[in-house]
C-alpha positions as CSV (number, residue, x, y, z in Angstrom):
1,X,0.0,0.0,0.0
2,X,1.1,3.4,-0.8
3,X,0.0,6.6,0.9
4,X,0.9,10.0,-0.6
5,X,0.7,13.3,1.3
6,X,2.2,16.3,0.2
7,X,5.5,15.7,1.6
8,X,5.4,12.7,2.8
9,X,5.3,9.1,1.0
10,X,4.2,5.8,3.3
11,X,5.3,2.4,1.5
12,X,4.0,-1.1,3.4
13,X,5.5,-3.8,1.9
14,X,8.9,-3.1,0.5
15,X,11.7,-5.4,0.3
16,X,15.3,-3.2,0.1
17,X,16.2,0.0,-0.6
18,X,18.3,0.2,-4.0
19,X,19.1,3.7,-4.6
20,X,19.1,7.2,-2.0
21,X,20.8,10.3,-3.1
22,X,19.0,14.1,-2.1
23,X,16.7,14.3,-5.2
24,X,16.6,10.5,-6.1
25,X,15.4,7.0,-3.7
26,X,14.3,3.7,-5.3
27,X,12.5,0.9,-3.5
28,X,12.0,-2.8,-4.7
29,X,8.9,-3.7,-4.0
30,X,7.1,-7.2,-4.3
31,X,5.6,-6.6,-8.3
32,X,7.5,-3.0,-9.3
33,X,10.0,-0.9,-8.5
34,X,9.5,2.5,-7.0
35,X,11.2,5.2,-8.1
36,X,10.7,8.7,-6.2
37,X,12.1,12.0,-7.5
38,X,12.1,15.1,-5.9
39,X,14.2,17.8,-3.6
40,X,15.6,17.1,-0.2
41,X,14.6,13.9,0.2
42,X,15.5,11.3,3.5
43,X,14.1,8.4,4.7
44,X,12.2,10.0,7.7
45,X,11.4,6.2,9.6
46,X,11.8,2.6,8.5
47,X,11.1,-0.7,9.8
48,X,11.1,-4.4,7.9
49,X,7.8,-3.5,6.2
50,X,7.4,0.2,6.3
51,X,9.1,3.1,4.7
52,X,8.4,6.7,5.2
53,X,10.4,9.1,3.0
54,X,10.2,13.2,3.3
55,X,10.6,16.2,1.3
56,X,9.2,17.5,-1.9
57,X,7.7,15.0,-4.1
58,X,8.3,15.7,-7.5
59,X,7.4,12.5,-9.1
60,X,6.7,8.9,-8.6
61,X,7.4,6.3,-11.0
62,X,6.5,2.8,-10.9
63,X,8.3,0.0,-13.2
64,X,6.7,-3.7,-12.8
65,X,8.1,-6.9,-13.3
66,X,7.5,-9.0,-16.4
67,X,6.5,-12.1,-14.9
68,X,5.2,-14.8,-17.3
């Protein structure tokens, strides 16, 4: 589940983290990655199946898995 606020992203479910830079974080997620773009952005809390990340949300892409 995925819950978007306007500064704040909630992610249930993730598996890792694969990328975090200030305007840049992707998350692997069970069927797509997650890709978030925007300014000042941190991983604000974090536990085995919750994510929180912060700052201004710019855009969010999502890129699923080819599964056959």
């Amino acid at each position: 589940m995925i819950v978007i606020e306007k500064k704040s992203l909630h992610v249930s479910r993730y598996r890792s983290i694969l990328y975090v830079s200030d305007d840049k974080i992707v998350l692997l997620c069970s069927e797509a990655t997650i890709t978030i773009i925007g300014t000042q952005l941190k991983i604000a809390a974090m536990n085995q199946d919750e994510i929180k990340i912060e700052g201004l949300l710019l855009e969010i892409g999502f890129t699923y898995e080819n599964r056959h």
